[in-house]
N, CA, C and O of each residue as an XYZ file, in Angstrom:
616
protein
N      51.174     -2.026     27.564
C      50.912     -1.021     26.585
C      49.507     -1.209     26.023
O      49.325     -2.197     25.312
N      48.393     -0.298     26.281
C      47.227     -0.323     25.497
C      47.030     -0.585     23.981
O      47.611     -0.108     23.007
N      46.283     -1.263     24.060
C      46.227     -2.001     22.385
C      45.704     -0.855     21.595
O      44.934     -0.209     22.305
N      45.835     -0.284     20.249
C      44.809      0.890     19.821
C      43.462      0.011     19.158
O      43.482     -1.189     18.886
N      42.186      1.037     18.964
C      41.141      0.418     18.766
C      41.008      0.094     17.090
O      41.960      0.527     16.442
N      40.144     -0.481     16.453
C      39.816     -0.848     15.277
C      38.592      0.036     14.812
O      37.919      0.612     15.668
N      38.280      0.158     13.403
C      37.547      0.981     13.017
C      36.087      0.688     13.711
O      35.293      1.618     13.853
N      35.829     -0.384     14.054
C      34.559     -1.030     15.051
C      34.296     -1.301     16.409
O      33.411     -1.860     17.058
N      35.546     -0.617     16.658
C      35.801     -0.513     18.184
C      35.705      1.160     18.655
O      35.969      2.109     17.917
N      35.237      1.242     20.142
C      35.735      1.807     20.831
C      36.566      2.027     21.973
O      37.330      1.124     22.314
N      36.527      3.045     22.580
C      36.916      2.592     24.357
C      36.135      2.689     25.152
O      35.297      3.589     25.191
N      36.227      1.968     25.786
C      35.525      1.567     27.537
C      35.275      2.955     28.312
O      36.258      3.673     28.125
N      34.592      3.404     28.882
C      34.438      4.616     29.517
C      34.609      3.848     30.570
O      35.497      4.465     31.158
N      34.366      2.910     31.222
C      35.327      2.799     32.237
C      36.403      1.489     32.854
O      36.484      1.133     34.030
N      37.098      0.978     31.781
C      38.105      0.709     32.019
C      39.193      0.960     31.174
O      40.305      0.518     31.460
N      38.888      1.973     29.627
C      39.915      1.850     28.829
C      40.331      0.993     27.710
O      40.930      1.397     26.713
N      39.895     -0.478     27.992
C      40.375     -0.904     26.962
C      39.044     -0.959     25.524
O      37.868     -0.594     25.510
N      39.699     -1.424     24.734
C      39.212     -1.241     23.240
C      37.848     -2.390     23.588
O      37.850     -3.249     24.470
N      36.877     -2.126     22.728
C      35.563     -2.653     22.776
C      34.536     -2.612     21.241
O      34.576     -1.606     20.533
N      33.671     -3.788     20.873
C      33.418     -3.596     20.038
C      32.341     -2.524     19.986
O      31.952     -2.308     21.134
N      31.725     -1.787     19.112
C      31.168     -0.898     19.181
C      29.522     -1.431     19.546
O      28.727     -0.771     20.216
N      29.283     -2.582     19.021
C      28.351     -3.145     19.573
C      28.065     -4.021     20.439
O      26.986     -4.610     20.505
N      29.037     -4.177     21.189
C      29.173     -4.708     22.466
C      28.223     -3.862     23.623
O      28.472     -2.754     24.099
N      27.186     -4.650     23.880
C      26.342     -4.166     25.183
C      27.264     -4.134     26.627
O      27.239     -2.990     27.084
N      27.958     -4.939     27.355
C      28.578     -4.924     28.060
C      30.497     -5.009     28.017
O      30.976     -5.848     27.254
N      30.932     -4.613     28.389
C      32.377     -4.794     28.276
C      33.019     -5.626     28.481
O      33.451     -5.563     29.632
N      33.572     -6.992     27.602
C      34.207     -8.254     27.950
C      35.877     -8.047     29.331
O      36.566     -9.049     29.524
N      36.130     -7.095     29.857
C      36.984     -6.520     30.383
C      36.525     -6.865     31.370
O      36.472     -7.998     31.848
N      35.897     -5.233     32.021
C      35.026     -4.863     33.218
C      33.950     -5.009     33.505
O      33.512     -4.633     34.592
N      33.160     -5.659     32.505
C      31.310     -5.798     32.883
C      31.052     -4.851     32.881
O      30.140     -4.935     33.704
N      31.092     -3.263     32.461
C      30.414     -2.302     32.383
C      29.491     -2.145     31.537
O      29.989     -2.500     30.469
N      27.954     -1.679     31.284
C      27.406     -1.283     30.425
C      28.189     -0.807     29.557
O      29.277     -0.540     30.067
N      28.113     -0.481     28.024
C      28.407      0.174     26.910
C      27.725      1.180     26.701
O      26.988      1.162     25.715
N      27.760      2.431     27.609
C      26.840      3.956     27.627
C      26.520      3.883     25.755
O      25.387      3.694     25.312
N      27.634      4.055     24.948
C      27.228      4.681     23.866
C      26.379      3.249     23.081
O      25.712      3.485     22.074
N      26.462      1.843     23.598
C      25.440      1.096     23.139
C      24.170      1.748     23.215
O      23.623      2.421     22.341
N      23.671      1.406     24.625
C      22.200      2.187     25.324
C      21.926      3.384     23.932
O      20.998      3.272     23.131
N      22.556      4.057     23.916
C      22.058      5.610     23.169
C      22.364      5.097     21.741
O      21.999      5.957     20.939
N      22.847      4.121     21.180
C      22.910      4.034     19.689
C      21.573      2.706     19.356
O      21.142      2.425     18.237
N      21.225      2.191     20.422
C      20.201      0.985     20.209
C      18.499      1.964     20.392
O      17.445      1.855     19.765
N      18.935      2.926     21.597
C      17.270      3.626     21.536
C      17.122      4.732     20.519
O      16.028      5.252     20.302
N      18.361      5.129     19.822
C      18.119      5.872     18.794
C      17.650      5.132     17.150
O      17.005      5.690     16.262
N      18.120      3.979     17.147
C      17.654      3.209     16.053
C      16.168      3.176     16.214
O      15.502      3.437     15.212
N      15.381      2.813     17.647
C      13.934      2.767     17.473
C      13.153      4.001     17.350
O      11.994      4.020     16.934
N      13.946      5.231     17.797
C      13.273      6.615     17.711
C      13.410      6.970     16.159
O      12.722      7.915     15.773
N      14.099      6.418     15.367
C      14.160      6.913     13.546
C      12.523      6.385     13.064
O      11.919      5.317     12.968
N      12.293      7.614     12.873
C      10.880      7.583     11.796
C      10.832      6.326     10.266
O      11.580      6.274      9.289
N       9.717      5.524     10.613
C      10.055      4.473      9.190
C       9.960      5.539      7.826
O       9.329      6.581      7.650
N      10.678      4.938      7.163
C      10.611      6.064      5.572
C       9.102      4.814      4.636
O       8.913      3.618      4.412
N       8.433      6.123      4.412
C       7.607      5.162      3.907
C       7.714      5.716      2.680
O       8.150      6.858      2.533
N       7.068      4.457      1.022
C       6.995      5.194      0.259
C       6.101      6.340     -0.624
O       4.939      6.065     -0.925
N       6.708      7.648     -1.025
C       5.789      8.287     -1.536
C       5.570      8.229     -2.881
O       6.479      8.252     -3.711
N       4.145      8.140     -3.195
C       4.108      8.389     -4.813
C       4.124      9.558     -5.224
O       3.912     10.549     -4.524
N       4.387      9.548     -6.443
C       4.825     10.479     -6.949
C       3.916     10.249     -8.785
O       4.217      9.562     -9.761
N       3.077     10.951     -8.582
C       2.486     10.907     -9.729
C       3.250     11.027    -11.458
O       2.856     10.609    -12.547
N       4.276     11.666    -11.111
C       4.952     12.578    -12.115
C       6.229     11.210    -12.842
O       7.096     11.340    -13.707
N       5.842     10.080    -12.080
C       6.530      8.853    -12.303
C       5.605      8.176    -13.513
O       5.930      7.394    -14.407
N       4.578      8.666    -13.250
C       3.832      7.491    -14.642
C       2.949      8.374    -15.667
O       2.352      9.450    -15.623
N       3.168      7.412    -16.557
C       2.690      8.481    -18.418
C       1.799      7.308    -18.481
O       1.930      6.086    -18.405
N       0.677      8.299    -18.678
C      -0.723      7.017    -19.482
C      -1.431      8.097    -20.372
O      -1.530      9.324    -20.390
N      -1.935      6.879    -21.200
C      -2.812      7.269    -22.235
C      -4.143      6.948    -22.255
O      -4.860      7.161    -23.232
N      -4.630      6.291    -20.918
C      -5.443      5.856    -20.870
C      -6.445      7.263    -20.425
O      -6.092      8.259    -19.794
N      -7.768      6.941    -20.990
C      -8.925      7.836    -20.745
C      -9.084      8.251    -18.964
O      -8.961      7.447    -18.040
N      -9.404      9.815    -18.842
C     -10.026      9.540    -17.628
C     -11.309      9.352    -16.901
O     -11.750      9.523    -15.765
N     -11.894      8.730    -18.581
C     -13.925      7.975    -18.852
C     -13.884      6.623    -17.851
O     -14.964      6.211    -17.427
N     -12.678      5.953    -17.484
C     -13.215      4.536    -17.343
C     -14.055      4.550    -16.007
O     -14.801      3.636    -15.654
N     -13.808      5.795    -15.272
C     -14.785      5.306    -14.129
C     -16.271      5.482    -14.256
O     -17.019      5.511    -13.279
N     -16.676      5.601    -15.531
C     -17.800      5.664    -16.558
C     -18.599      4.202    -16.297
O     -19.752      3.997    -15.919
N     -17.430      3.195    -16.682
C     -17.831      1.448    -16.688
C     -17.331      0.922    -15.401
O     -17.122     -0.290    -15.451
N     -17.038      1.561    -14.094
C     -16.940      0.932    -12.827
C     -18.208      1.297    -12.466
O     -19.051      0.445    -12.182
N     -18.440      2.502    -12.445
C     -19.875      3.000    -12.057
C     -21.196      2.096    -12.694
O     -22.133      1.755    -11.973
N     -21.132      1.814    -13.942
C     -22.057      1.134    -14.511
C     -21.762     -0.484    -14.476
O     -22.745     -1.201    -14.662
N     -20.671     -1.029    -14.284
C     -20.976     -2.097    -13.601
C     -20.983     -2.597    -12.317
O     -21.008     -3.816    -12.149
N     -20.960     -1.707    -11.235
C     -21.706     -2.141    -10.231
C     -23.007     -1.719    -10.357
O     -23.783     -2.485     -9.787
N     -23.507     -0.826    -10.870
C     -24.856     -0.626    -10.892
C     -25.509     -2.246    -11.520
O     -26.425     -2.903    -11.025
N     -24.652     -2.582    -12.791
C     -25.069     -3.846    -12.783
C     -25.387     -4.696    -12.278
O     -26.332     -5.444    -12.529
N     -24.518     -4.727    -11.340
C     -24.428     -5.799    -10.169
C     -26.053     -5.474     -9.004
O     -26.901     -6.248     -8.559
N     -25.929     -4.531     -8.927
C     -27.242     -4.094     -8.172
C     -28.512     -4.361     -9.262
O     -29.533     -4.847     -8.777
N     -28.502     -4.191    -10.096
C     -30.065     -4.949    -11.495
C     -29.902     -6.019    -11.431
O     -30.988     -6.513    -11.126
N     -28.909     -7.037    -11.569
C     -28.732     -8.173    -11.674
C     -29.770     -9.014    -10.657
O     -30.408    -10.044    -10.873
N     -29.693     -8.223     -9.542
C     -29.607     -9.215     -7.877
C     -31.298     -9.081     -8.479
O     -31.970     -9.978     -8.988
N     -31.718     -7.533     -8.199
C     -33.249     -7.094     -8.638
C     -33.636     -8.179     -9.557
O     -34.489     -8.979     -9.171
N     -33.044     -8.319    -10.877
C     -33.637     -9.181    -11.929
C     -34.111    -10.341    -11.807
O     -35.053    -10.780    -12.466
N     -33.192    -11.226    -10.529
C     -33.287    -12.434    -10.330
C     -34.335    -12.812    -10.430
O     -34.761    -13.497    -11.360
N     -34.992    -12.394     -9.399
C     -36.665    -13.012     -8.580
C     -37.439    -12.530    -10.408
O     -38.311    -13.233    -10.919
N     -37.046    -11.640    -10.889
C     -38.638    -11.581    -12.032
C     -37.843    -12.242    -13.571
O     -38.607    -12.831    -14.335
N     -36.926    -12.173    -13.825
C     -36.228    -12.635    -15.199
C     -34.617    -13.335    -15.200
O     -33.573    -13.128    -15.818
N     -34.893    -13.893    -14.567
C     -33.542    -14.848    -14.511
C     -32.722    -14.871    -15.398
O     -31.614    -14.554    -14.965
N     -32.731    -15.122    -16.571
C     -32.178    -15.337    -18.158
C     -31.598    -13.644    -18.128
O     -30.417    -13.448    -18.412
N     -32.274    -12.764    -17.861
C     -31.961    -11.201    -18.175
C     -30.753    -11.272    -17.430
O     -29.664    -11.110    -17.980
N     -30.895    -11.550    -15.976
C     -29.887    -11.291    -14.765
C     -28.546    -12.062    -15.155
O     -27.426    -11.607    -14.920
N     -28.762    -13.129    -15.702
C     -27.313    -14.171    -15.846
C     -26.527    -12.838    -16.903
O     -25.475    -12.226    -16.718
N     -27.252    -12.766    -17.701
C     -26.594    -11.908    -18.880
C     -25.722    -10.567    -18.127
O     -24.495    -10.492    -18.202
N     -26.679     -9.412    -17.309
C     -25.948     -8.735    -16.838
C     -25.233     -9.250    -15.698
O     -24.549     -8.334    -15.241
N     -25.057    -10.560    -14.885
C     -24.028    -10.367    -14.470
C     -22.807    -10.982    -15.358
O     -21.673    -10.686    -14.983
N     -22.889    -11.461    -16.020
C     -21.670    -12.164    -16.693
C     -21.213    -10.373    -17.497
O     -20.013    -10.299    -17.232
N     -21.504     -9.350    -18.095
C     -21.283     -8.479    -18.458
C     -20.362     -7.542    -17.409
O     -19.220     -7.088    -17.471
N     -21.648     -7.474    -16.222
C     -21.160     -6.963    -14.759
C     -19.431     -7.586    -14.352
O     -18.491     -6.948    -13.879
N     -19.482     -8.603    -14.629
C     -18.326     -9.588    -13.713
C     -16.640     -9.461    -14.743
O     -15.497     -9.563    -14.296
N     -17.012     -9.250    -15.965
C     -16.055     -9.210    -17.031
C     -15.552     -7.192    -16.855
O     -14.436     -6.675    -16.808
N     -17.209     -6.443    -16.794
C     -16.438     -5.128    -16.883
C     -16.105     -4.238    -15.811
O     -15.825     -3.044    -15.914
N     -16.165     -4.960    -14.733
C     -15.975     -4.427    -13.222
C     -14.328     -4.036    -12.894
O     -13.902     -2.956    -12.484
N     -13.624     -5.169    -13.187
C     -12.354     -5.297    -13.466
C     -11.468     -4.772    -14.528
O     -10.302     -4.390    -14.442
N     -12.421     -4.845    -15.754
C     -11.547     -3.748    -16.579
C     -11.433     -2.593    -16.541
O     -10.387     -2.009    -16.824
N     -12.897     -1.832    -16.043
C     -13.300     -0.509    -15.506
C     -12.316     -0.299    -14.612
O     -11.684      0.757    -14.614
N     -12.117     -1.121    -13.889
C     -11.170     -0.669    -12.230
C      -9.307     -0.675    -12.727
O      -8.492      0.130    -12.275
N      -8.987     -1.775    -13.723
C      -7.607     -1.766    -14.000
C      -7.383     -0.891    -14.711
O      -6.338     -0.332    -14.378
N      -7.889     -0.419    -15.637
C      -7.528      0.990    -16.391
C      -8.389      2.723    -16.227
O      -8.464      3.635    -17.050
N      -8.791      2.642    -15.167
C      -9.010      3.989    -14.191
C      -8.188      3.999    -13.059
O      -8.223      4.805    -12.130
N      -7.359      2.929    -13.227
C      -6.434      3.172    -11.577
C      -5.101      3.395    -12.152
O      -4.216      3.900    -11.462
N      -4.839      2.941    -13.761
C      -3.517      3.651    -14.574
C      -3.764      5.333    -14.188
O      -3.084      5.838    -13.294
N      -4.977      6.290    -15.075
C      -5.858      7.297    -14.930
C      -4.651      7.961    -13.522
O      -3.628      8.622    -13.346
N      -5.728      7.178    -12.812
C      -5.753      7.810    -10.820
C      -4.073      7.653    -10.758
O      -3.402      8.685    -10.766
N      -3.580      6.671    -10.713
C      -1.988      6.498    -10.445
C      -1.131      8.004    -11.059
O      -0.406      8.751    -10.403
N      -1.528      8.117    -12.581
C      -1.027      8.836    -12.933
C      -0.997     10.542    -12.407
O      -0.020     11.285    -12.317
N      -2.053     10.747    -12.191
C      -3.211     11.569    -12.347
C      -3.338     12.546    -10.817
O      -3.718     13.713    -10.719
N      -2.742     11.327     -9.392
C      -3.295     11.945     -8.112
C      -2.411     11.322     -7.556
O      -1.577     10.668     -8.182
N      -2.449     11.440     -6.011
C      -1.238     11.043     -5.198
C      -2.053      9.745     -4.533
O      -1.661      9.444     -3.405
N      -2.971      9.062     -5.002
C      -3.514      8.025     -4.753
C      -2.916      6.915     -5.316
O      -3.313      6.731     -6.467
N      -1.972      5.975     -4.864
C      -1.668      4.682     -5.660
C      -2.663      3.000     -4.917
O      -2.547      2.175     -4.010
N      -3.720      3.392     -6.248
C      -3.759      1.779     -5.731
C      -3.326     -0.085     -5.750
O      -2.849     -0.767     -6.657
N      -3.577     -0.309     -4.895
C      -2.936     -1.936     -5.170
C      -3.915     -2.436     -6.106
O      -5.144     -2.452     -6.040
N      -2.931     -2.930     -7.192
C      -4.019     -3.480     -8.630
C      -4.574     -4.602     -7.826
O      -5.684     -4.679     -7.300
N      -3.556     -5.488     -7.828
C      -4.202     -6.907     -7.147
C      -5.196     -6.972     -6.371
O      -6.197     -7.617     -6.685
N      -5.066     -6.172     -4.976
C      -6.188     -6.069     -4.081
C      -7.660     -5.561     -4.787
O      -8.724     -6.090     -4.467
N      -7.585     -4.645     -5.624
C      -8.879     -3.977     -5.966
C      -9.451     -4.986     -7.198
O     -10.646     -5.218     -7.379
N      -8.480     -5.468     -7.904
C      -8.806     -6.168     -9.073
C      -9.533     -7.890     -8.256
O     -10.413     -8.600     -8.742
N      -8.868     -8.081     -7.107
C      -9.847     -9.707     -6.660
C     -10.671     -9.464     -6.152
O     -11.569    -10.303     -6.209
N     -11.000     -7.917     -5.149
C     -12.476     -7.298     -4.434
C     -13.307     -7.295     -5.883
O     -14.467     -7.696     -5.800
N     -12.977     -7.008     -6.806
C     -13.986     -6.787     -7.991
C     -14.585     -7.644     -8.567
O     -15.499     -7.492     -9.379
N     -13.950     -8.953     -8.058
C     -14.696    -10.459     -9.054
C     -15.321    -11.053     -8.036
O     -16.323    -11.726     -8.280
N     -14.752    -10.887     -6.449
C     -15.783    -11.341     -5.694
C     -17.607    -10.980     -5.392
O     -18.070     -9.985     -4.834
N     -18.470    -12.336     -6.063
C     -19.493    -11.704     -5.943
C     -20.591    -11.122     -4.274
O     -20.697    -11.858     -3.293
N     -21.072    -10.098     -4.341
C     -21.453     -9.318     -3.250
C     -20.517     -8.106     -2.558
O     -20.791     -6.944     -2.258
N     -19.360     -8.856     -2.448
C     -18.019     -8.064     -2.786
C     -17.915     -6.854     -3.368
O     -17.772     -5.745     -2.853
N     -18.030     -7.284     -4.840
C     -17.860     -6.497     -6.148
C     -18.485     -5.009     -5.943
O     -17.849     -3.968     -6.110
N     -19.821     -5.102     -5.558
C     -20.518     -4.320     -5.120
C     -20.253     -3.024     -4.246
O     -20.512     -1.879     -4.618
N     -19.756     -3.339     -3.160
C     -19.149     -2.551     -2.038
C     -17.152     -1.978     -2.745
O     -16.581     -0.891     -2.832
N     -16.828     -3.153     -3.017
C     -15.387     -2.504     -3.848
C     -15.898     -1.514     -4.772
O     -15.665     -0.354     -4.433
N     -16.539     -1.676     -5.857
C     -17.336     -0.669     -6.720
C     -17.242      0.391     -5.824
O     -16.171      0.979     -5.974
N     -17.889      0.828     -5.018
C     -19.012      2.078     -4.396
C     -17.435      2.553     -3.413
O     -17.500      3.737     -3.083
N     -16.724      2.173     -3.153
C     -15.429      2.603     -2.457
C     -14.315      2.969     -3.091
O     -13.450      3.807     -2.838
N     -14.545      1.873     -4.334
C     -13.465      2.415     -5.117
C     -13.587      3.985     -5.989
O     -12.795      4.893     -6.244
N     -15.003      3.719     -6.257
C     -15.413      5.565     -6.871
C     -15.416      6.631     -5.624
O     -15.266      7.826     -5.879
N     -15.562      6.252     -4.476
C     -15.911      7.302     -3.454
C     -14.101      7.867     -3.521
O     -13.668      8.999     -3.734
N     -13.373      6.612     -3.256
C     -11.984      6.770     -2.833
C     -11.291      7.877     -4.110
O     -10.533      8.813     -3.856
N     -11.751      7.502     -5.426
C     -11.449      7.915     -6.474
C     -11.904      9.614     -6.431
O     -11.092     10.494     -6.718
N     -12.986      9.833     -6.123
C     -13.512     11.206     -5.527
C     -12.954     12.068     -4.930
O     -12.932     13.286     -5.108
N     -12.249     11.111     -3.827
C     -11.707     11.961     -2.638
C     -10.239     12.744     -3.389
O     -10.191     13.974     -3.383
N      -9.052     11.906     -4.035
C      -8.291     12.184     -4.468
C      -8.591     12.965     -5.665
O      -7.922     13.983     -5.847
N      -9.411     12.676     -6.430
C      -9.415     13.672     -7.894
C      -9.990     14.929     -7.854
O      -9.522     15.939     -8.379
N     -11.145     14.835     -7.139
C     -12.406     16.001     -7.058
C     -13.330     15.419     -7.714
O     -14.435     15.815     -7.346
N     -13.387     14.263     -8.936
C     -14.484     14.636     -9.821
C     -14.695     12.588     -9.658
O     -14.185     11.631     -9.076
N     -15.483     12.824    -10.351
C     -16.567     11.219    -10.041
C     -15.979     10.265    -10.452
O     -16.479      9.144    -10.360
């Protein structure tokens, strides 16, 4: 008398008896598991779900001026380098100014942008490009371009 199957079982297409559903071959007959094959290449054909932002998730109060002081402290960063060779004492000053407001400029214009556009950036990543020196520079000038692209405005 045929055994009936379990909620994780099926049957054998070709010998009948009960099988687990994820059984590649049939402990019975050695047959392939047809509906394995088609349930294993359909798992790799599913599209990854990636996530979307959704602007309408975050409330800020923050200004949308700060890319006011990203802009002006990389420009810093660019006087600074200039200053070196003729006033040294000048240059330490703007970069220690440069190096403190690069990062604040960037952590609270990316509340702004988060809120604001379908752009979410990684704080962490943009916030350690910003203290690295020479770095700082190029994060600056990408982070406003990037900021551009999503908002329209500077």
């Amino acid at each position: 008398m045929p055994r009936e199957k379990r909620a994780d079982e099926i049957f054998c297409e070709s010998c009948g008896e009960p099988i687990k559903k994820v059984a590649e071959i049939c402990p019975h007959c050695g047959v392939r598991n047809i509906r394995y094959e088609r349930a294993s290449t359909q798992m790799i054909s599913k599209p990854q779900r990636k996530f979307i932002h959704a602007p309408s998730q975050y409330e800020t109060t923050v200004s949308e001026n700060w890319y006011y002081l990203v802009g002006a402290c990389t420009a810093l960063w660019v006087i600074g380098f200039v200053l070196m060779e003729i006033w040294e004492g000048a240059a330490v000053l703007i970069f220690i100014i440069a190096w403190i407001g690069l990062p604040i400029g960037i952590y609270f214009d990316m509340q702004y942008v988060r809120a604001n556009s379908r752009w979410n950036p990684n704080t962490i990543g943009w916030l350690i490009l910003s203290i690295i020196w020479f770095v700082n520079i190029i994060a600056g000038l990408v982070y406003l371009y990037r900021r551009h692209e999503t908002l329209g405005i500077p």
